[in-house]
C-alpha positions as a Markdown table, in Angstrom:
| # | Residue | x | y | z |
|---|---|---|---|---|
| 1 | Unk | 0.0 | 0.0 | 0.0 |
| 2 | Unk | 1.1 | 3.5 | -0.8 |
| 3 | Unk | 0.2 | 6.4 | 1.1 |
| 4 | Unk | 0.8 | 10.1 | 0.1 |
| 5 | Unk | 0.8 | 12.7 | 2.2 |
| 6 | Unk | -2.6 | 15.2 | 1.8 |
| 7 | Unk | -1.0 | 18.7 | 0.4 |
| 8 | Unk | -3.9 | 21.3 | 0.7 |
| 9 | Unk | -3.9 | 24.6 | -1.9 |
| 10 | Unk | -3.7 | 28.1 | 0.8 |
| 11 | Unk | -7.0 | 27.2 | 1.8 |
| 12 | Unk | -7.4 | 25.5 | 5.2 |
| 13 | Unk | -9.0 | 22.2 | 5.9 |
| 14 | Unk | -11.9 | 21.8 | 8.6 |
| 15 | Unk | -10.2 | 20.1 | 11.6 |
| 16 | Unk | -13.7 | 19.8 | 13.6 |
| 17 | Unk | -17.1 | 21.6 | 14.4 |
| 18 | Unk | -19.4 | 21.0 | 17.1 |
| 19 | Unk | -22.6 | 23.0 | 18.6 |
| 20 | Unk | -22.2 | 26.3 | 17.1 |
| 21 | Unk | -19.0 | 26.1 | 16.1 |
| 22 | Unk | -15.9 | 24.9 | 13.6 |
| 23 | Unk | -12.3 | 24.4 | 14.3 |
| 24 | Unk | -10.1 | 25.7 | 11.2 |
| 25 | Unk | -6.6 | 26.0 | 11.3 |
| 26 | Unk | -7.1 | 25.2 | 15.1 |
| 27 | Unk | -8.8 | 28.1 | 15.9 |
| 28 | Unk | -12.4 | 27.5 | 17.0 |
| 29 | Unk | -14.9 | 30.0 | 14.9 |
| 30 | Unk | -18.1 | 30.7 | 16.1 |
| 31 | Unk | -21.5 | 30.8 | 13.4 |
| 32 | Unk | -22.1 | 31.0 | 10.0 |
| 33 | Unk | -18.6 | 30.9 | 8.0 |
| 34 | Unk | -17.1 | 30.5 | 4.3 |
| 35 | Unk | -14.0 | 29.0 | 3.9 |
| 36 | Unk | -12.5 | 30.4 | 0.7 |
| 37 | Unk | -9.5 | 29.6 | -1.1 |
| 38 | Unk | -8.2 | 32.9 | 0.0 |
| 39 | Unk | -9.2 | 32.5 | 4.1 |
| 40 | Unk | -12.3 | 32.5 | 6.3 |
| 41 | Unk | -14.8 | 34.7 | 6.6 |
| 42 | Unk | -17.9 | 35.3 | 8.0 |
| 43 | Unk | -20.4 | 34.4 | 5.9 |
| 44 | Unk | -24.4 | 36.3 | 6.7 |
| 45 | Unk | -26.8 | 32.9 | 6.1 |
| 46 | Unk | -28.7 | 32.1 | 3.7 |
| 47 | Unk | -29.6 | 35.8 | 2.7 |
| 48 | Unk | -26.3 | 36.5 | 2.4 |
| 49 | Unk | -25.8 | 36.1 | -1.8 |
| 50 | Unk | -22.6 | 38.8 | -2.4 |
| 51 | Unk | -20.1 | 37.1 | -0.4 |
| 52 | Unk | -20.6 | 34.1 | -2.5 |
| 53 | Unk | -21.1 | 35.5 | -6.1 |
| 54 | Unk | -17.4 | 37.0 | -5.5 |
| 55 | Unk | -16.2 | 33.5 | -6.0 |
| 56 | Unk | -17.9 | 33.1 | -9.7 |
| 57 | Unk | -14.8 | 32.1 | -11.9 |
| 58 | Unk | -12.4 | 31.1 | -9.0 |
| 59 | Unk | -14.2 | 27.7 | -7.6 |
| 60 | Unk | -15.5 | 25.0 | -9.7 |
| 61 | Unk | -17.9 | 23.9 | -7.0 |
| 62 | Unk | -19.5 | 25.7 | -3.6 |
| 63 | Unk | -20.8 | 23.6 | -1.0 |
| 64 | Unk | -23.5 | 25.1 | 1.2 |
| 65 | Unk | -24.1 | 23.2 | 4.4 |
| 66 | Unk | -27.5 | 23.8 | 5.9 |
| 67 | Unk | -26.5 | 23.0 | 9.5 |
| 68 | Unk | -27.6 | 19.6 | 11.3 |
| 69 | Unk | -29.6 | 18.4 | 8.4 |
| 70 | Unk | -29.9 | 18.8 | 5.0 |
| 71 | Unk | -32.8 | 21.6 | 3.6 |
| 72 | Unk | -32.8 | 23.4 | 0.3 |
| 73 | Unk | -31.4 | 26.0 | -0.4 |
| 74 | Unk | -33.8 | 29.0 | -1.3 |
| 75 | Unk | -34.1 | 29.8 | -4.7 |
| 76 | Unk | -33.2 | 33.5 | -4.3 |
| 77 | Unk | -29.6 | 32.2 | -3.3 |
| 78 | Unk | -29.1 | 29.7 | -5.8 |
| 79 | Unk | -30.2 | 31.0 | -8.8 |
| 80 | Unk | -27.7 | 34.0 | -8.9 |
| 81 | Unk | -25.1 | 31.9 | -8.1 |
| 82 | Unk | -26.1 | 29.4 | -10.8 |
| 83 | Unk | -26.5 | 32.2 | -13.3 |
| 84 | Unk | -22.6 | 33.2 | -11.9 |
| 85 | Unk | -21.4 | 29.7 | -13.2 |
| 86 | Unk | -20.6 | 28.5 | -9.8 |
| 87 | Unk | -21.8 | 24.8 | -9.3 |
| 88 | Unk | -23.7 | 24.6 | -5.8 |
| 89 | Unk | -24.0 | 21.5 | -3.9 |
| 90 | Unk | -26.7 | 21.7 | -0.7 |
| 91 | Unk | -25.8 | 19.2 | 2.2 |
| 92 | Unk | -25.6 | 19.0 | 5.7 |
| 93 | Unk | -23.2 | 20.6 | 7.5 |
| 94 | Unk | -21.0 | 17.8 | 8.8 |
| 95 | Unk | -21.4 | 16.2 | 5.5 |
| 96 | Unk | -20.2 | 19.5 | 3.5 |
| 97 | Unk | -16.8 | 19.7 | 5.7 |
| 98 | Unk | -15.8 | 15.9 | 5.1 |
| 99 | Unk | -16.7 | 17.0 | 1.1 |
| 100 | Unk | -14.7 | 19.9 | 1.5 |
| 101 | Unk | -11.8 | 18.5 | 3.0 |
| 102 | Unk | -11.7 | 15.7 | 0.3 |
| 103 | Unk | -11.6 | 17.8 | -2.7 |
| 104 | Unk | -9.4 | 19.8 | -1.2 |
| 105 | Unk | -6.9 | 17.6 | -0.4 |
| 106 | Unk | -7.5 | 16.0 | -4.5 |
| 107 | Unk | -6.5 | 20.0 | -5.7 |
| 108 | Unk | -9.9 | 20.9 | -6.3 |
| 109 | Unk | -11.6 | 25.2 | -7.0 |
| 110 | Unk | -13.4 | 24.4 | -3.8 |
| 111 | Unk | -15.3 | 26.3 | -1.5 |
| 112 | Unk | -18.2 | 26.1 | 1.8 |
| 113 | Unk | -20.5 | 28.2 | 3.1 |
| 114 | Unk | -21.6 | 26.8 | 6.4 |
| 115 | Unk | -24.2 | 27.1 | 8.8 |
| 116 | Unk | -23.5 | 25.8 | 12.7 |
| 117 | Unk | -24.9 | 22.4 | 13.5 |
């Protein structure tokens, strides 16, 4: 068996989340957050469309995670960023940082918006 060593782009993985919470570069962060390939930031919610639309032709894919479970995403937030060209995928918080993480690690344009659990 071979094993390579994960190399991640400048963005930083998710090390952890928990009530209200995640852990990035092992600093705990507190609410609604989206990690971009240029850092963390905090991101408004679902309402919160123009902090996402800025990453229209520099992700391939955006992950949204809705908190404990999975809901859809209103349509006033993912039709601009459909019409932007950004690919959005809708899951469940824990679920969007394990995604994250793994097309991060395979060199992936990726990004995540998430909502605490």
């Amino acid at each position: 068996m071979r094993l390579n060593e994960v190399t991640y782009t400048d963005a930083l993985p998710i090390d952890g989340y928990g009530p209200g919470f995640f852990r990035i570069g092992s600093e705990a962060i507190e609410g609604p957050l989206a990690v971009l390939p240029d850092g963390v930031t905090p991101w408004g919610g679902m309402e919160d469309i123009a902090t996402l639309l800025g990453l229209a032709g520099k992700v391939d894919v955006l992950l949204i995670g809705t908190g404990a479970e999975v809901a859809h995403i209103p349509n006033a937030l993912r039709k601009p960023l459909e019409d932007a060209g950004l690919g959005v995928d809708a899951m469940a918080s824990p679920q969007a940082c394990r995604t994250f993480n793994v097309l991060l690690g395979e060199g992936r344009r990726v990004a995540v918006a998430l909502m605490p659990v």
